[in-house]
C-alpha positions in Angstrom: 13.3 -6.5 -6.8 13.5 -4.3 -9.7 11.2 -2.6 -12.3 8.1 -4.1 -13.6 9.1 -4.1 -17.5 6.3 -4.7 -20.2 6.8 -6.5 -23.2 4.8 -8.2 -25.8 4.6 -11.2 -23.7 2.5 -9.3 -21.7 -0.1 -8.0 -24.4 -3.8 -9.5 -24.7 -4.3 -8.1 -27.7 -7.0 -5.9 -26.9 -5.7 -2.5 -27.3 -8.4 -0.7 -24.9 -6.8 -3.6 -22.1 -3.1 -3.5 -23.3 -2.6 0.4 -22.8 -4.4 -0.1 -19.5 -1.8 -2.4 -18.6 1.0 -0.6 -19.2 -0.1 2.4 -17.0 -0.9 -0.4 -14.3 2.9 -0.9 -14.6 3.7 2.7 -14.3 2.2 3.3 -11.4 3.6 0.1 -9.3 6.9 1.3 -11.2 6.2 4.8 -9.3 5.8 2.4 -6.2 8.7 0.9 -6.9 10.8 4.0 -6.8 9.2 4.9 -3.6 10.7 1.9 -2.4 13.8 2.5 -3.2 14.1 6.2 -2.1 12.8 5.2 1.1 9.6 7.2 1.2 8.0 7.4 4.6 4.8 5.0 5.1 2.9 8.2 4.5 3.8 8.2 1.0 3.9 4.5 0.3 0.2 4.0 0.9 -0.8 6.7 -1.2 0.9 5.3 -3.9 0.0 1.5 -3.2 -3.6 3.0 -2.6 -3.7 4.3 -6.1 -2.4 1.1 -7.7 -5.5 -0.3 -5.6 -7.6 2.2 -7.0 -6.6 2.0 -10.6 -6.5 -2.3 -10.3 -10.1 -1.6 -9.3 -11.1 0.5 -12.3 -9.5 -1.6 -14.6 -11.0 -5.0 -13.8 -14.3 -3.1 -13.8 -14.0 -2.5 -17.5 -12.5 -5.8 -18.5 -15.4 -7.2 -16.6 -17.7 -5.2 -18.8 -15.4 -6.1 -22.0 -16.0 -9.7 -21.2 -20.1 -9.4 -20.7 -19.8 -7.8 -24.0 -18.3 -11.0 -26.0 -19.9 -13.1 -24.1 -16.7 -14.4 -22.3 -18.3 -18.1 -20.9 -15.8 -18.0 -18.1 -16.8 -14.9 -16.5 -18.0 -15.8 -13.0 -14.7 -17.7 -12.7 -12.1 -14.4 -13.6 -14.8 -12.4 -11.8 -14.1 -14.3 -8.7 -10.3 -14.1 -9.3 -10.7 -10.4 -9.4 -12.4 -10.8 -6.2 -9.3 -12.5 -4.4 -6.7 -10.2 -5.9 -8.6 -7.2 -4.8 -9.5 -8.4 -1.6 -5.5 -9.4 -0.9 -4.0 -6.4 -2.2 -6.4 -4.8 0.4 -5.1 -6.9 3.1 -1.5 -5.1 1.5 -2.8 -1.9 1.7 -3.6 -2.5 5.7 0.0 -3.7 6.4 1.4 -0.8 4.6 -0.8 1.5 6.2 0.2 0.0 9.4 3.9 0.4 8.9 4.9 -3.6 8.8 8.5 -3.9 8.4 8.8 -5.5 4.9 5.6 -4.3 3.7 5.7 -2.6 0.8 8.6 -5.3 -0.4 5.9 -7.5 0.0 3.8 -6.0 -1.8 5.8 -5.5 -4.8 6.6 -9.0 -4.9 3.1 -9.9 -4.7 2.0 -7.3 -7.2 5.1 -9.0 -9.5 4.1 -12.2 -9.1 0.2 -11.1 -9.7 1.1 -9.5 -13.7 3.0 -12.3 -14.2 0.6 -15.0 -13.7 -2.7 -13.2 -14.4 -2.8 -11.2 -17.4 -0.1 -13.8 -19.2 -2.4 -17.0 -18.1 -5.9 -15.4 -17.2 -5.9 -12.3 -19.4 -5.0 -14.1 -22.6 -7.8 -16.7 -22.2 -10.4 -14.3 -23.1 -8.6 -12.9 -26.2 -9.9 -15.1 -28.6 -13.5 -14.0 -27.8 -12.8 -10.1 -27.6 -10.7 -10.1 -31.3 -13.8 -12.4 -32.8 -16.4 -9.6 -31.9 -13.8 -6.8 -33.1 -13.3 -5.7 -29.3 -9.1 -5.9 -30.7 
């Protein structure tokens, strides 16, 4: 387990959505060092909670972004937000209940989340955001 690192790869090419990525990998990075100082469960769901909170925020103005170029597969990334929200909730229970292994967990699923959902599901609504100048 290590640092979340951005890099181009990650980038959508909407700057308004790229910059809000990068602080969505600050903050699990703050997580992260939790994690690795050993923080008390106290502290841990604070700062899972506000990864929670800022995921939350974010997908509400990408959701917005994507009305506004008329994005035709809306409903469907809608719905994926859906899921990811409602598991990371599920995360922020165990975490708040002091599972062993929980906030490992959770970074691995929050890894394994950037990864596969702004490089696969992200990107597929760049073409329609840089055509109406949203770039």
């Amino acid at each position: 387990m290590s640092h979340i690192k951005w890099d181009d790869t990650f980038s959508v090419g909407v700057e308004l959505i790229d910059s809000q990525h990068q602080l969505l990998f600050q903050i699990i990075n703050r997580f992260y060092d939790a994690i690795e100082r050993k923080e008390n469960q106290t502290i841990l769901s604070k700062l899972f909670h506000e990864v929670l909170d800022y995921t939350t925020m974010h997908f509400s103005i990408e959701e917005t972004m994507m009305k506004q170029c008329n994005y035709p597969d809306i409903a469907q990334h809608q719905e994926i937000h859906k899921r990811l929200i409602a598991r990371a909730g599920e995360v922020q229970q165990e975490i708040n209940r002091g599972v062993k292994g929980a906030p490992q967990a959770a970074m691995l699923f929050l890894t394994d989340w950037l990864e596969k959902h702004i490089k696969g599901n992200d990107k597929q609504y760049t073409p329609f955001m840089t055509k109406l100048g949203a770039a």
